[in-house]
C-alpha positions as CSV (number, residue, x, y, z in Angstrom):
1,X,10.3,-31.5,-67.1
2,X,6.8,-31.2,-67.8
3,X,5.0,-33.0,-70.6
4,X,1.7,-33.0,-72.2
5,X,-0.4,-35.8,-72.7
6,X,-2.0,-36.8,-75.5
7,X,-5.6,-35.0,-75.7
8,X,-8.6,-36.2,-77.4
9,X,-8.4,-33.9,-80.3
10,X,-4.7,-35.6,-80.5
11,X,-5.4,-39.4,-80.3
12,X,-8.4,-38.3,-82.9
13,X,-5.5,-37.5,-85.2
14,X,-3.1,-40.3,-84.6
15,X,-5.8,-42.6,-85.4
16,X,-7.0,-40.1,-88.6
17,X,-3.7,-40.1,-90.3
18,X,-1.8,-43.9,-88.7
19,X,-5.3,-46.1,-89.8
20,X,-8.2,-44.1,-91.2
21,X,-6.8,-42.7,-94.4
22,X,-4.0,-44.7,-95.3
23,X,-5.8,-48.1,-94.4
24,X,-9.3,-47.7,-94.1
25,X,-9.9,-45.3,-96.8
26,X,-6.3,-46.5,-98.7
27,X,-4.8,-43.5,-100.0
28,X,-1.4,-43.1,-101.3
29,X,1.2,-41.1,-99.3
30,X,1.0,-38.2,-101.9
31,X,-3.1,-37.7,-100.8
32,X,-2.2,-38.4,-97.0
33,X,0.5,-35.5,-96.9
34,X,-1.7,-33.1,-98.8
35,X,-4.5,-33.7,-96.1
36,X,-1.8,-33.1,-93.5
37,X,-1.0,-29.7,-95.2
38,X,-4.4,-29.3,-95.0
39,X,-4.9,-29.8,-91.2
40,X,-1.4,-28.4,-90.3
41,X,-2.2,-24.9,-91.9
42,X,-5.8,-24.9,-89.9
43,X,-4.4,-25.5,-86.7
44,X,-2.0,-23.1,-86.9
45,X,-4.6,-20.6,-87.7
46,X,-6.6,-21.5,-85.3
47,X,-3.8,-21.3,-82.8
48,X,-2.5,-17.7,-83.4
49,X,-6.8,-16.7,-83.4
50,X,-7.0,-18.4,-79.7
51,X,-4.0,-17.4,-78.4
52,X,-3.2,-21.1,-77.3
53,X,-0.7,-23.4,-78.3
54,X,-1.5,-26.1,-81.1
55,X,-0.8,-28.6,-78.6
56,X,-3.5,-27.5,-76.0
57,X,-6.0,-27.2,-78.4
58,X,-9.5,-29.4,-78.2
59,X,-12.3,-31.2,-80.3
60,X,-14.1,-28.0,-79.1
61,X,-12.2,-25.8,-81.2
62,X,-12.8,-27.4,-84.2
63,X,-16.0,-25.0,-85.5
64,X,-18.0,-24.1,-88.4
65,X,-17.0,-21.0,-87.6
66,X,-13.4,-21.3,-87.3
67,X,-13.1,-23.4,-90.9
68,X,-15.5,-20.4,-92.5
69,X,-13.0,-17.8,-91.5
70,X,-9.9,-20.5,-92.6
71,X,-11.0,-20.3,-95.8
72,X,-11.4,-16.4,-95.7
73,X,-7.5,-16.4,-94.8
74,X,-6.3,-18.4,-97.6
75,X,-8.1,-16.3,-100.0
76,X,-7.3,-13.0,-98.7
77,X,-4.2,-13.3,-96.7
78,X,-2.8,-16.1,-98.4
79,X,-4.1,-15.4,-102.1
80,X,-4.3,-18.7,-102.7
81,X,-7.1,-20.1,-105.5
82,X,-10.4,-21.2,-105.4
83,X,-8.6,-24.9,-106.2
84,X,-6.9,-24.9,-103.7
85,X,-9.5,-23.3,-101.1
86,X,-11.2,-26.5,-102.0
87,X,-9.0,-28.9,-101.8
88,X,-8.3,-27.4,-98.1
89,X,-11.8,-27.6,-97.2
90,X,-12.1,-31.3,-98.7
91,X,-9.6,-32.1,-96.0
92,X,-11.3,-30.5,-93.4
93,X,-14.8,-32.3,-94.3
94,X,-13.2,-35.9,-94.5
95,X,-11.5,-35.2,-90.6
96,X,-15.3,-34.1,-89.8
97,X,-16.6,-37.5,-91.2
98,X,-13.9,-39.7,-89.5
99,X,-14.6,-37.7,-86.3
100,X,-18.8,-37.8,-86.6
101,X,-18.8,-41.6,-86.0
102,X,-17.1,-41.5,-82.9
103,X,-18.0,-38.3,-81.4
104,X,-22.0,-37.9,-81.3
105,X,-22.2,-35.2,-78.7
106,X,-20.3,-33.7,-81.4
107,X,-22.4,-34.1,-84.2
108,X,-24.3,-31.1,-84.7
109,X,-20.8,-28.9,-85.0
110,X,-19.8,-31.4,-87.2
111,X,-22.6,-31.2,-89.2
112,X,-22.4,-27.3,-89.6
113,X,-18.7,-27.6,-90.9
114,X,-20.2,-30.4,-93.4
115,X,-22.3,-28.0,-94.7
116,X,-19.8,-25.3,-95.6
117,X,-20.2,-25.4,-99.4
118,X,-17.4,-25.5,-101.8
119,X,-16.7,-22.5,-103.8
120,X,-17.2,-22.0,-107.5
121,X,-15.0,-20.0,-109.7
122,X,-14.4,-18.9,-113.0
123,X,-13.7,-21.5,-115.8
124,X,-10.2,-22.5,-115.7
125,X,-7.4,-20.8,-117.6
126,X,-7.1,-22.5,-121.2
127,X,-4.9,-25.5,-121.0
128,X,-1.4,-24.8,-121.9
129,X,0.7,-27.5,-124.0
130,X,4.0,-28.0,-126.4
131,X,3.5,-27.5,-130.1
132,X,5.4,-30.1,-132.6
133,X,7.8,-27.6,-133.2
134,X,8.0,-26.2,-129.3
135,X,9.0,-30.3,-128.5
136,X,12.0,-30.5,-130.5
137,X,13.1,-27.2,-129.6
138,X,13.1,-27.9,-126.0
139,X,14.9,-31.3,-126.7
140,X,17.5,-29.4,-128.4
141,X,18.3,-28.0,-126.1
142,X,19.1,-31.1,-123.9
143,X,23.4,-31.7,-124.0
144,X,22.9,-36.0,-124.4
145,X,27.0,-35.8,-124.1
146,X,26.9,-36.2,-120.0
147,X,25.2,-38.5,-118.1
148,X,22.9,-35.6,-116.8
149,X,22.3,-34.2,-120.1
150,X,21.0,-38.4,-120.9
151,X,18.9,-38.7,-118.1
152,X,17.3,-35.2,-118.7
153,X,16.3,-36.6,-122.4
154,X,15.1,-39.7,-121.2
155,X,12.7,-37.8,-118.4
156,X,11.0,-35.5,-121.2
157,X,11.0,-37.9,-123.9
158,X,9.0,-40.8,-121.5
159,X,6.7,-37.7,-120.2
160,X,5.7,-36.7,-124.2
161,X,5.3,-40.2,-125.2
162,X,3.0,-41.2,-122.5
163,X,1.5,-38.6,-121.0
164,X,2.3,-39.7,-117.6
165,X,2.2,-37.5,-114.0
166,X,5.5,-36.3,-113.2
167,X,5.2,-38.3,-109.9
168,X,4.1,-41.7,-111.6
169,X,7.7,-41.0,-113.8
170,X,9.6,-40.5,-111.0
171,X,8.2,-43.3,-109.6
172,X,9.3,-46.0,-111.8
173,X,11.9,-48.2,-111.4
174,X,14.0,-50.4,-113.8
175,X,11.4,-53.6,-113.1
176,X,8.5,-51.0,-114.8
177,X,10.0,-51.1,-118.3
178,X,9.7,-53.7,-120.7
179,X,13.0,-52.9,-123.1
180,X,11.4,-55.8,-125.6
181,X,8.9,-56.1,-127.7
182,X,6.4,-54.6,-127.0
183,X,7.5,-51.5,-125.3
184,X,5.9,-50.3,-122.5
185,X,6.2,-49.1,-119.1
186,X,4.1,-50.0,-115.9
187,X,2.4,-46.4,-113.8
188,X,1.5,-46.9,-110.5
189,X,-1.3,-44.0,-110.8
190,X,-3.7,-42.4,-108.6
191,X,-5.6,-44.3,-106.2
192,X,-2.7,-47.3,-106.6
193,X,-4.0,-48.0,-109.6
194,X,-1.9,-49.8,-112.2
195,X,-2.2,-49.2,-116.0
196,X,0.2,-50.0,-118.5
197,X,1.2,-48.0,-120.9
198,X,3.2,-48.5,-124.5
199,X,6.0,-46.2,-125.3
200,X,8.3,-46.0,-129.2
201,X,11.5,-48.5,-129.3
202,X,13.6,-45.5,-129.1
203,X,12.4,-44.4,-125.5
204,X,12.8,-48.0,-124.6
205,X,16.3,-47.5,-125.3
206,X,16.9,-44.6,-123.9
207,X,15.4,-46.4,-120.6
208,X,17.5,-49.1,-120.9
209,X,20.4,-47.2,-121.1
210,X,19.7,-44.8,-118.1
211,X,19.0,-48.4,-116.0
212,X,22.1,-49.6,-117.0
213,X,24.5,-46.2,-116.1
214,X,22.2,-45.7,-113.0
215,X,22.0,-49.4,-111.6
216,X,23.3,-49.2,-107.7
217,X,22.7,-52.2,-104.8
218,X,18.6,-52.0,-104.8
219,X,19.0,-53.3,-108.6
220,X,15.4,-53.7,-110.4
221,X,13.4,-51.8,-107.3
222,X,15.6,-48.8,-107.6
223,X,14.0,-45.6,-108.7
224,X,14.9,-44.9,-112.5
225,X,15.6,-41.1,-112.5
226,X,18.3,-40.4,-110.3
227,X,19.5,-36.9,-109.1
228,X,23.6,-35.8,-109.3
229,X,23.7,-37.0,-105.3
230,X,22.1,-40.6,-106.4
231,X,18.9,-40.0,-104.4
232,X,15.2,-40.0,-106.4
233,X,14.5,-37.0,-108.2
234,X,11.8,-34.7,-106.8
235,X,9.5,-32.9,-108.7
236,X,10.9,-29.9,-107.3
237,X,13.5,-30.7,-109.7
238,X,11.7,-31.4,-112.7
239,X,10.5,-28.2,-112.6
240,X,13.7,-26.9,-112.5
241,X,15.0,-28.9,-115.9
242,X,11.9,-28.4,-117.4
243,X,12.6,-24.1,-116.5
244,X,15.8,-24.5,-117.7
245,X,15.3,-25.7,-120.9
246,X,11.9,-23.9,-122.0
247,X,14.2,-20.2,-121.3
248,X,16.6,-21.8,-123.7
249,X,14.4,-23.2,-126.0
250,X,12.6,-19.6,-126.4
251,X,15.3,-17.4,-127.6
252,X,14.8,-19.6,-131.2
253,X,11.2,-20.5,-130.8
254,X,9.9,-17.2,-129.3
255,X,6.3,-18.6,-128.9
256,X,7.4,-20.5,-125.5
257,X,8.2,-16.9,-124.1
258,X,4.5,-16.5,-124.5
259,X,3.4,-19.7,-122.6
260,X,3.0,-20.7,-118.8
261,X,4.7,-23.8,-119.0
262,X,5.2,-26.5,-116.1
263,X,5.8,-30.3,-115.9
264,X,2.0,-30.9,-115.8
265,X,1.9,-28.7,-119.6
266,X,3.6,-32.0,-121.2
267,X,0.7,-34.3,-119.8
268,X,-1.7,-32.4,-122.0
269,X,0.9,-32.2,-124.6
270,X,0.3,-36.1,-125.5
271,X,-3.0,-36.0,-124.8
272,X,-3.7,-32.9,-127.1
273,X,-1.7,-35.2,-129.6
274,X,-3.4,-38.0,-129.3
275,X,-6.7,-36.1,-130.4
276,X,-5.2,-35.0,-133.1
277,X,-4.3,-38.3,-134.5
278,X,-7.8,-39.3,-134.2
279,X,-7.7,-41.5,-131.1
280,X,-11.0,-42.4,-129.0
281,X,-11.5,-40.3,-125.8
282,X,-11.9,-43.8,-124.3
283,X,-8.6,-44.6,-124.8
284,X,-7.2,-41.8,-124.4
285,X,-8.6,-41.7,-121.0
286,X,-7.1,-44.4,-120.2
287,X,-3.9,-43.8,-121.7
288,X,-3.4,-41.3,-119.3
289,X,-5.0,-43.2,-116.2
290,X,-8.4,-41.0,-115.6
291,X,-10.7,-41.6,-113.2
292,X,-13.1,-40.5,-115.3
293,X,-13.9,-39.5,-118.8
294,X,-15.3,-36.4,-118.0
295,X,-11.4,-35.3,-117.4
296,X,-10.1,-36.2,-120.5
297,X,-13.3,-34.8,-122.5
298,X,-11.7,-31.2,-121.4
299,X,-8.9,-31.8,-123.8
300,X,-12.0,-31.1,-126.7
301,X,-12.1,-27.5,-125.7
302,X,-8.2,-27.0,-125.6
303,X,-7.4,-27.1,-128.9
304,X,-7.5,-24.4,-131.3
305,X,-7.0,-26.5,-134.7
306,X,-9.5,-28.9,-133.8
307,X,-11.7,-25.8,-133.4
308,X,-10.7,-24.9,-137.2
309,X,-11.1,-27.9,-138.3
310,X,-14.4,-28.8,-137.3
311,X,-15.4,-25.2,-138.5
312,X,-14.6,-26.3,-142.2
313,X,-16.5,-29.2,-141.7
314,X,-19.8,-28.3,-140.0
315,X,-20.2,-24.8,-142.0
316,X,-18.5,-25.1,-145.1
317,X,-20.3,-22.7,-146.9
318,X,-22.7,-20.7,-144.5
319,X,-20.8,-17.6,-145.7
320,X,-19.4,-18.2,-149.6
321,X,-17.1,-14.6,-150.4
322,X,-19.2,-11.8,-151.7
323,X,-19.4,-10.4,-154.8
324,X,-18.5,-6.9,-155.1
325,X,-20.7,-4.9,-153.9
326,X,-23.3,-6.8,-152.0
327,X,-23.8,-9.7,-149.6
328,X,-24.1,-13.0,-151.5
329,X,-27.1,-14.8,-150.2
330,X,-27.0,-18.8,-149.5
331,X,-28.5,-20.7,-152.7
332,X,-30.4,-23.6,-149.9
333,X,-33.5,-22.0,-148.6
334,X,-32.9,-20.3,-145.2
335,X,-35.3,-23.1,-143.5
336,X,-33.4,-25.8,-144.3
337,X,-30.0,-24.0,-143.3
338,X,-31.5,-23.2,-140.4
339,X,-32.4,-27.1,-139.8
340,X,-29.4,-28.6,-140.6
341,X,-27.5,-26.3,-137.7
């Protein structure tokens, strides 16, 4: 039986995704498999284009011109988003790096992929999160009688009261919760970072109680949120409860109907929150583990009563109501309303 050895453009990729990324560069696993979706989906495409298998193919087939018309078939054959058209091509960019240093006669290809720009696109959809009231319904509609029905209010109540990625929650185990005073839980975030975050007595309870139904042989190093087969729940299937819950929740609050709503949409409900309480964007950055400040300062544009609030404030009486029958005029001269906006 015949066999195919290992080309160049193979051991380049070995040695990109066995040491480069996860040791020299140290990402998690959650970065390494999206750069693998990355490279996958190219060499596929260029595959079918060439007419050659994905095992046979070369350094030499990794052009400029080949990522340029990639990105054309994610767009328009795929439909998929600027986002994630970027996030494809920052894949294919770090492989160009990691291959540059090694392959000079390269270079000058490499350097022509380097150069493909990334793609701007309209300003993001505004940020959609949980009202007070759109919380509680959604808890409502949680049945706390079975063990599922537990665990499913313990998973949304920890994700409201810190904020945290629906990976980091899934992620914790029975060793990341402090049940006594004070609260909190430990994330393991992006870029292994470790932040620790506080949470109300009550969700510490609820923790403690899921740990206790769902302790098994690992003990403390166990993951915390459990599926119905005993394995770690995906977020796959958060979305699922979260679905679930937010149809049944609408038929009494009828503003969820209204509202694209995913796992991701309870992150920014805390943080939106936390605003509105008054709390520093500082902290609030690091609250919910930001690598930079520039992400949480976003959260300023979301919301609509901080808009009316600081509307009252700044221009109190810019427009007074008008008397019958003509436009009142300002009683401060025009200058200095003029100056002070």
């Amino acid at each position: 039986m015949k066999t195919t050895r290992p080309n160049e453009l193979g051991k380049c990729l070995v040695r990109f995704f066995g040491n480069y990324l996860p040791i020299m560069r140290g990402l998690s696993q959650h970065s390494i498999r999206s750069y693998r979706d990355a490279i996958v989906l190219f060499l596929r495409f260029v595959s079918e284009h060439s007419g050659r298998r994905i095992e046979d193919l070369e350094l030499e087939d990794f052009t400029a011109e080949y990522v340029k018309d990639f990105l054309s078939f994610l767009e328009e054959k795929r439909h998929n988003g600027i986002a994630t058209r970027n996030a494809r091509l920052a894949a294919l960019h770090t492989l160009a790096r990691f291959l540059a240093a090694d392959y000079p006669d390269h270079l000058a290809e490499l350097q022509r992929i380097l150069g493909i720009p990334f793609k701007r696109g309209a300003r993001c959809a505004p940020i959609e999160y949980f009202e007070p009231v759109e919380v509680k319904a959604l808890l409502d509609q949680i049945d706390c009688t079975s063990d599922l029905g537990r665990r499913d209010y313990a998973l949304f109540a920890l994700m409201f009261n810190t904020g945290a990625r629906v990976q980091e929650i899934l992620d914790l185990r029975p060793c990341d919760v402090r049940t006594e005073p004070p609260h909190q839980v430990r994330f393991n975030g992006k870029g292994r970072k470790v932040r620790l975050c506080p949470i109300w007595p009550h969700t510490a309870k609820l923790l403690e109680e899921l740990a206790r139904r769902s302790m098994h042989a690992d003990g403390n190093e166990a993951p915390l949120f459990l599926n119905r087969h005993g394995a770690q729940l995906t977020r796959f299937g958060v979305r699922y409860l979260l679905n679930k819950y937010v149809v049944n929740a609408a038929k009494t609050v009828n503003t969820l109907a209204e509202k694209r709503l995913h796992p991701h949409s309870l992150r920014h409900t805390t943080a939106i929150a936390l605003l509105k309480a008054g709390v520093d964007f500082a902290t609030i950055s690091q609250w919910l583990g930001h690598a930079s400040l520039n992400t949480t300062m976003v959260y300023a544009r979301a919301d609509l009563d901080l808009k009316r609030e600081a509307l009252a404030h700044v221009f109190p009486d810019v427009l007074p109501t008008p008397a019958a029958g003509h436009l009142a005029i300002p009683e401060q001269d025009l200058v200095g309303w003029l100056r002070r906006l």
